[in-house]
C-alpha positions in Angstrom: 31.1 25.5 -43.0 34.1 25.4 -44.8 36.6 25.8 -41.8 34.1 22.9 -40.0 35.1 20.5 -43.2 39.0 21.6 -43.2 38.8 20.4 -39.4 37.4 17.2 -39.9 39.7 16.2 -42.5 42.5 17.1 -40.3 41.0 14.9 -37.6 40.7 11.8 -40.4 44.2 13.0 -40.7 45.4 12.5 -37.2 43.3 9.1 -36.8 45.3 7.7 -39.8 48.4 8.3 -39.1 47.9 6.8 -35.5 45.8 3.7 -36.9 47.6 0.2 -37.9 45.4 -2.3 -39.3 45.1 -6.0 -38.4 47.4 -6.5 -41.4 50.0 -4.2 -40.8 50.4 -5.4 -37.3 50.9 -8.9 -38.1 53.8 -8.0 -40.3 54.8 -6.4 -38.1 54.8 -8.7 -35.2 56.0 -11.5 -37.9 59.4 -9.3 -38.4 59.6 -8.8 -34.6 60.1 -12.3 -34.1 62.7 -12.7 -37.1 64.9 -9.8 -35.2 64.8 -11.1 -32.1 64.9 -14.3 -32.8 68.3 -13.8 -34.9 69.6 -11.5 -31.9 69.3 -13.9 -29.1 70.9 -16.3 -31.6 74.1 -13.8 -32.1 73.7 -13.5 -28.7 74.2 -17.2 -27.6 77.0 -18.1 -30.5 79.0 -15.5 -28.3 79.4 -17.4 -25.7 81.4 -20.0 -27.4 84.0 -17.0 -28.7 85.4 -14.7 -26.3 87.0 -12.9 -29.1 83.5 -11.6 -30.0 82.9 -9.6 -26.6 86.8 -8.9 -25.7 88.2 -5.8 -26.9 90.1 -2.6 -25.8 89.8 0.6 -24.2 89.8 3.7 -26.4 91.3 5.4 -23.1 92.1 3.7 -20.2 91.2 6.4 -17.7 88.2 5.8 -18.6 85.6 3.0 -16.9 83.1 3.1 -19.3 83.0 3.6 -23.2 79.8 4.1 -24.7 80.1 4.1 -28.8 77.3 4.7 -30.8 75.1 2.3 -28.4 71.3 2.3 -30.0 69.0 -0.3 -28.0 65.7 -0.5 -30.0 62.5 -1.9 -28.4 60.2 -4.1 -30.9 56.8 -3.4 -29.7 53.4 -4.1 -31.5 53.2 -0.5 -33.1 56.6 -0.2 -33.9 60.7 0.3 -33.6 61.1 2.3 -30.5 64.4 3.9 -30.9 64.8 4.5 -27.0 68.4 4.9 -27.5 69.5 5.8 -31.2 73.8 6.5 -31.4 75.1 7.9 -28.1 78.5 8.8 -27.6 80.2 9.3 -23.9 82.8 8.2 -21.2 82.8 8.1 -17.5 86.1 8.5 -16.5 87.8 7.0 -13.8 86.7 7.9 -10.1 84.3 11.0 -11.3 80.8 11.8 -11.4 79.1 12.1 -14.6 75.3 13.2 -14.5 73.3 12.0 -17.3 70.2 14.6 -17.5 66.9 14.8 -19.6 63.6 15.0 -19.6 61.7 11.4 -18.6 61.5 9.4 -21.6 64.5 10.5 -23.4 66.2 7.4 -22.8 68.6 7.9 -19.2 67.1 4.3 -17.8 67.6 2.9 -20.5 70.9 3.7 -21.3 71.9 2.4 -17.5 69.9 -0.6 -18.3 72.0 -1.7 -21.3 75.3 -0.9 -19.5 73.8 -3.6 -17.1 72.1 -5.9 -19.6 68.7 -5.5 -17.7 66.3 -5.2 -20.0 62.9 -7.2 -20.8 64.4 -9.3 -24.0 63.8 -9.8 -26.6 61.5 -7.1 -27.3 64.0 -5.0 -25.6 67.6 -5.0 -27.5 71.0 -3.5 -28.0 71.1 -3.2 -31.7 74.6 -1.7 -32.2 77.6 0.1 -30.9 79.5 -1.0 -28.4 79.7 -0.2 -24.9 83.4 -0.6 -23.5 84.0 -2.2 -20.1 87.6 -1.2 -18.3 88.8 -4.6 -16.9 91.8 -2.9 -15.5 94.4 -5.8 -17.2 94.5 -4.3 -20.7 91.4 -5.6 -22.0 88.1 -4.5 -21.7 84.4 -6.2 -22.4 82.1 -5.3 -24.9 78.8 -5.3 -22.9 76.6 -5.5 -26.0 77.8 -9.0 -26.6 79.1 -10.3 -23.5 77.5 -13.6 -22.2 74.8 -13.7 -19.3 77.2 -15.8 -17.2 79.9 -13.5 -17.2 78.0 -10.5 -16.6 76.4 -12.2 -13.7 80.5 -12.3 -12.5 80.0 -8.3 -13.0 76.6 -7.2 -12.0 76.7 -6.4 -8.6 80.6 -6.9 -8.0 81.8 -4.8 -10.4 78.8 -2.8 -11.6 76.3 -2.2 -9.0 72.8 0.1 -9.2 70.7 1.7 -7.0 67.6 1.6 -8.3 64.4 4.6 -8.6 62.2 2.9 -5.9 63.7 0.7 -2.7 60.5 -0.1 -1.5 59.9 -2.3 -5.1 63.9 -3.2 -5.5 63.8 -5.1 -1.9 62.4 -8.1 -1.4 59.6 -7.7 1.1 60.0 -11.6 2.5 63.6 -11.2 3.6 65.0 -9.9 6.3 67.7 -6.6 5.6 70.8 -8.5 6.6 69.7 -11.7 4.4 69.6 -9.3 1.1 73.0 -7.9 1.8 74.6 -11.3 2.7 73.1 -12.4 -0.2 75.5 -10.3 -3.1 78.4 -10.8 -0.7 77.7 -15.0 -0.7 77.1 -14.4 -5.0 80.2 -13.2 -5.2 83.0 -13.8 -2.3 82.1 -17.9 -2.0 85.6 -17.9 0.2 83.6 -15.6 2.6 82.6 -17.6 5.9 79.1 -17.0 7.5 80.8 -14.4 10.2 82.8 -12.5 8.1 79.9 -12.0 6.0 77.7 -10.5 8.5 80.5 -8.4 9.6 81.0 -7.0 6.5 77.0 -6.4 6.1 76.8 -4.6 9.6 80.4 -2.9 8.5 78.1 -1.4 5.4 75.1 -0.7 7.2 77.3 1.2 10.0 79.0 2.9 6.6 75.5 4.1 5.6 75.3 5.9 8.0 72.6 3.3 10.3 73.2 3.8 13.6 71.1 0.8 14.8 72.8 -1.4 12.4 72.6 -4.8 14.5 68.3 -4.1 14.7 68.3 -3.2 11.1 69.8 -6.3 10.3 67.5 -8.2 11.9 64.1 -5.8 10.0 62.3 -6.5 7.1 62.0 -3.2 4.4 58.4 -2.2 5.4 59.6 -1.7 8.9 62.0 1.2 7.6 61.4 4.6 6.3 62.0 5.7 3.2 66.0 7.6 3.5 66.8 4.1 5.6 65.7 1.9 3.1 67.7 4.0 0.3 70.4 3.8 2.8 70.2 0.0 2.8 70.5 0.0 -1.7 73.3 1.9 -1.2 74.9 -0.7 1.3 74.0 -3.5 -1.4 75.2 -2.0 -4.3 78.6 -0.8 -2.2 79.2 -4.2 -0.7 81.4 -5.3 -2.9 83.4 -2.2 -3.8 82.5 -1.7 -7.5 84.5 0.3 -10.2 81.0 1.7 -11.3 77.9 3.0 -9.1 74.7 3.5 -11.5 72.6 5.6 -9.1 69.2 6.1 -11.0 67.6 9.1 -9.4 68.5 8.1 -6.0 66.1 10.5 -3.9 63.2 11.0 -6.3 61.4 9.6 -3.9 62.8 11.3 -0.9 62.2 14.7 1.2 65.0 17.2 0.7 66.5 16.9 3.8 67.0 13.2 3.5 68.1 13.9 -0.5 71.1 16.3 0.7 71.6 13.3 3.4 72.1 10.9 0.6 74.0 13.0 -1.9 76.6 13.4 0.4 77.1 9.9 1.8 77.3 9.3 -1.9 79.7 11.4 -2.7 81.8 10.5 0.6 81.9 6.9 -0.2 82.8 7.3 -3.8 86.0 8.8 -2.6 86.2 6.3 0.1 86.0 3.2 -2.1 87.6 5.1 -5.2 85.0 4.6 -7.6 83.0 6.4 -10.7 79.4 7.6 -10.3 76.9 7.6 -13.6 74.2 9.4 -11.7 71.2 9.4 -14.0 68.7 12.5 -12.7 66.2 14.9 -14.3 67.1 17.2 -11.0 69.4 20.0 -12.2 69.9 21.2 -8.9 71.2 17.0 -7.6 74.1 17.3 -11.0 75.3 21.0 -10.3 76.3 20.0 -6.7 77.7 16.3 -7.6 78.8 15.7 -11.1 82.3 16.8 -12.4 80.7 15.7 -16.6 77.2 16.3 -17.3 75.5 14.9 -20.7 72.5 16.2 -21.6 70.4 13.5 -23.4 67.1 14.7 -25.7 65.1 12.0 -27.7 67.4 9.0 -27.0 70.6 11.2 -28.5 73.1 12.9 -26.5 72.6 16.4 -27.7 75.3 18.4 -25.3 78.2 16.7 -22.9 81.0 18.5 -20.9 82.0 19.6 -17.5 79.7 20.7 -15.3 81.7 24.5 -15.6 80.3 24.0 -19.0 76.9 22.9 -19.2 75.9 25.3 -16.3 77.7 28.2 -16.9 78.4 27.7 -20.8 75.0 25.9 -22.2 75.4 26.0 -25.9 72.5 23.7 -27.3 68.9 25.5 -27.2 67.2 22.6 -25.2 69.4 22.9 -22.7 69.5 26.2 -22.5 65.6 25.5 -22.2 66.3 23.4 -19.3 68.4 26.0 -17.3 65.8 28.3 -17.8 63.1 26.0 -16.8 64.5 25.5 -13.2 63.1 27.9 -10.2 65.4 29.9 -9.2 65.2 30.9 -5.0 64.4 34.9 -4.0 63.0 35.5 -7.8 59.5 36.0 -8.3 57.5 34.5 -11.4 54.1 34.5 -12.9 55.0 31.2 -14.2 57.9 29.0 -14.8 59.4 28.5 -18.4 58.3 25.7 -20.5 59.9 24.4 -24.0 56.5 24.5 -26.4 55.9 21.9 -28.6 56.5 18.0 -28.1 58.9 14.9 -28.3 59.0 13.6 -32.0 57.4 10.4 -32.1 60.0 7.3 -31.1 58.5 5.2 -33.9 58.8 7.3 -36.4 61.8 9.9 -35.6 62.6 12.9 -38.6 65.8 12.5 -40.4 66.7 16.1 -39.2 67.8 17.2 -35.8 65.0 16.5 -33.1 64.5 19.2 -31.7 64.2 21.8 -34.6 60.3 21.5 -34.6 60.5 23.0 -30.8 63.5 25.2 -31.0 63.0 29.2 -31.2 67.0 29.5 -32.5 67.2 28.1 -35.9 69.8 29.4 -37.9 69.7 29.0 -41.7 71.5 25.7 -42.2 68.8 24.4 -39.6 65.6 24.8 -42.2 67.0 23.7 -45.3 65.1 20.4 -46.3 65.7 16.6 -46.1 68.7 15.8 -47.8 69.9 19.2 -48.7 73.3 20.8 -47.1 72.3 20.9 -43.4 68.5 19.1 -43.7 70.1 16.2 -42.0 70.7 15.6 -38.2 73.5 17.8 -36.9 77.0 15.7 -36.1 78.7 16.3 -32.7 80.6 19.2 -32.5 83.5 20.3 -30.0 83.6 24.3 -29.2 85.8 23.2 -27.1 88.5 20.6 -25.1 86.2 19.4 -23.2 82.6 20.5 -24.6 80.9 19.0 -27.1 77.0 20.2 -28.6 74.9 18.6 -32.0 73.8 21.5 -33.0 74.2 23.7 -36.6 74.5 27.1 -34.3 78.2 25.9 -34.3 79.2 23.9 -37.4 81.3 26.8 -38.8 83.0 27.9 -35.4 83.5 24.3 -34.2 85.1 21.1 -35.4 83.2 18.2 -36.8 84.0 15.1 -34.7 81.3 12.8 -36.3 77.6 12.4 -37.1 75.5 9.6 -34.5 75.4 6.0 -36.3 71.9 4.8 -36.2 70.6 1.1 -37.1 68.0 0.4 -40.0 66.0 -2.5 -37.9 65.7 -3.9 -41.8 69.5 -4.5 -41.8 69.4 -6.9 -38.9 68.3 -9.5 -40.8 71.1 -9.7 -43.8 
């Protein structure tokens, strides 16, 4: 009887802490509109001040900066801190894999660089993301005005997206949708040269019927022909950055190896960097020169792919490595990390993982607040490899602990 009552009030327990009453939702919902609404308003006063989205490159071999981005989403329950303080670079004409488990915040990340998401529930809150403009001067994504990312999208930036079949337009003709970015963004273009160029892509892509693929619409292709045809839009232009977001999830493996390697060829061909977002360990170890590990909207382990696959220092992604199937080895069953994600509304002040991890050290259970309770900075163990973990705080040096936003703050 007694163990019946302990488990009911545990249940109560677990109903509370997931119930919000009709009055804490409308306060909630009330400071959801003052955020946003004081965002989109910092948003449009930087369009009359170029000074507020112009700055410089930390490195200039580097494409991309990404600085303590966090993009929040303001949803009905909650802050979701998809993306809370993430630090990394893609340098110039490499490959950098951006691995996790789904949810932790890869799309999302990608979606910021491109200012794609739903606003105004959907917001980058602070940080700055660095843009190389290749003259000295760089843009600050986070603040830069719709109509001059609309100059970069596609022309500068381009992304192939999860799904092609939803990404195409199903009313248009292939060689219309290609035309289409090369029209947006080459007006001197004339009609011919334009369709030249388009069948010039399509032939690139490796589509050998390229003159009767022009001429189809995207349900009369297969599935590797229509990721071909994403790759010919978002190459088009010759952009500085390809954002590939798990380009053959949806693909057979033959027609995945197919289209890893014409990416890879035509990154070299066009001289251009690759932020391949994937939770395929097997896609990063054969493409990416930098892998960052991401785990709960943090980056919890970067470095070169030597590193992370041959070196993994943090225990999740150790967890990972083990995780994968590995061919000629027999298993009862595959490894699994035990526990779950922390919830994105209400995230502990210490590191994220420690609830899950089977590798604590001491400094790893002291308490909230005490010497080591709080979430572990970034640490380099070495030139090129970096971990947030306590495992290493005495062998390694301190670079700096992520910079998260208290959604309060926004509105001072």
């Amino acid at each position: 009887m007694a163990d019946n009552k302990e488990k009911v009030e545990e249940n109560k327990q677990e109903n509370n802490s997931s119930y919000i009453s009709a009055k804490e939702s409308r306060k909630i919902t009330k400071f959801n509109r003052k955020v946003t609404k004081k965002l989109e308003a910092d948003r449009a006063n930087a369009k009359k001040d170029p000074s507020l989205y112009t700055t410089k490159m930390k490195d200039e071999n580097n494409v991309v900066e990404f600085d303590n981005v966090c993009t929040y989403f303001f949803t009905d329950v909650g802050v979701v801190k998809s993306v809370d303080g993430i630090n990394f670079n893609i340098p110039k004409c490499s490959t950098v894999g951006v691995v996790g488990e789904s949810g932790c915040g890869k799309s999302v990340t990608s979606l910021s660089l491109m200012q794609l998401l739903q606003r105004p529930s959907g917001q980058t809150v602070g940080g700055e993301i660095r843009f190389n403009l290749g003259d000295g001067t760089a843009y600050n994504i986070v603040n830069t005005p719709t109509a001059k990312m609309q100059e970069i999208r596609g022309n500068r930036i381009s992304m192939i997206f999860q799904e092609p079949m939803t990404s195409l337009n199903p009313v248009f003709k292939i060689g219309m949708q290609v035309n289409e970015v090369l029209e947006l963004h080459n007006p001197e273009m004339s009609k011919e040269q334009i369709k030249a160029r388009t069948l010039e892509m399509l032939e690139m892509v490796g589509i050998a019927n390229k003159e009767g693929v022009y001429e189809m619409y995207p349900h009369e292709l297969s599935g590797g022909m229509r990721q071909r045809v994403m790759i010919a839009i978002a190459l088009a232009c010759s952009p500085e950055l390809i954002i590939a977001d798990e380009p053959t999830t949806a693909l057979d493996v033959t027609i995945q190896a197919q289209i890893l390697d014409l990416l890879a060829g035509l990154k070299n061909k066009i001289n251009s960097s690759i932020m391949l977002i994937t939770h395929d360990l097997g896609v990063v170890a054969s493409m990416a020169d930098y892998v960052v590990v991401m785990y709960a909207g943090r980056v919890i382990e970067k470095g070169t792919a030597d590193d992370i696959f041959h070196h993994p220092a943090h225990p999740y992604t150790i967890g990972l490595m083990k995780s994968k199937p590995v061919v000629g080895k027999k298993v009862d069953s595959l490894y699994n990390i035990e526990g779950n994600v922390p919830n994105p509304v209400d995230m502990p002040d210490y590191c994220y993982f420690r609830d899950r991890c089977n590798m604590q050290c001491e400094r790893c259970k002291a308490k909230v607040g005490e010497a080591g309770g709080d979430y572990p900075p970034e640490i380099k163990i070495s030139d090129t490899h970096f971990v947030s973990c306590y495992r290493f705080f005495e062998e390694g040096e301190v670079i700096g602990y992520p910079k998260t936003v208290n959604a309060e703050e926004l509105l001072k």
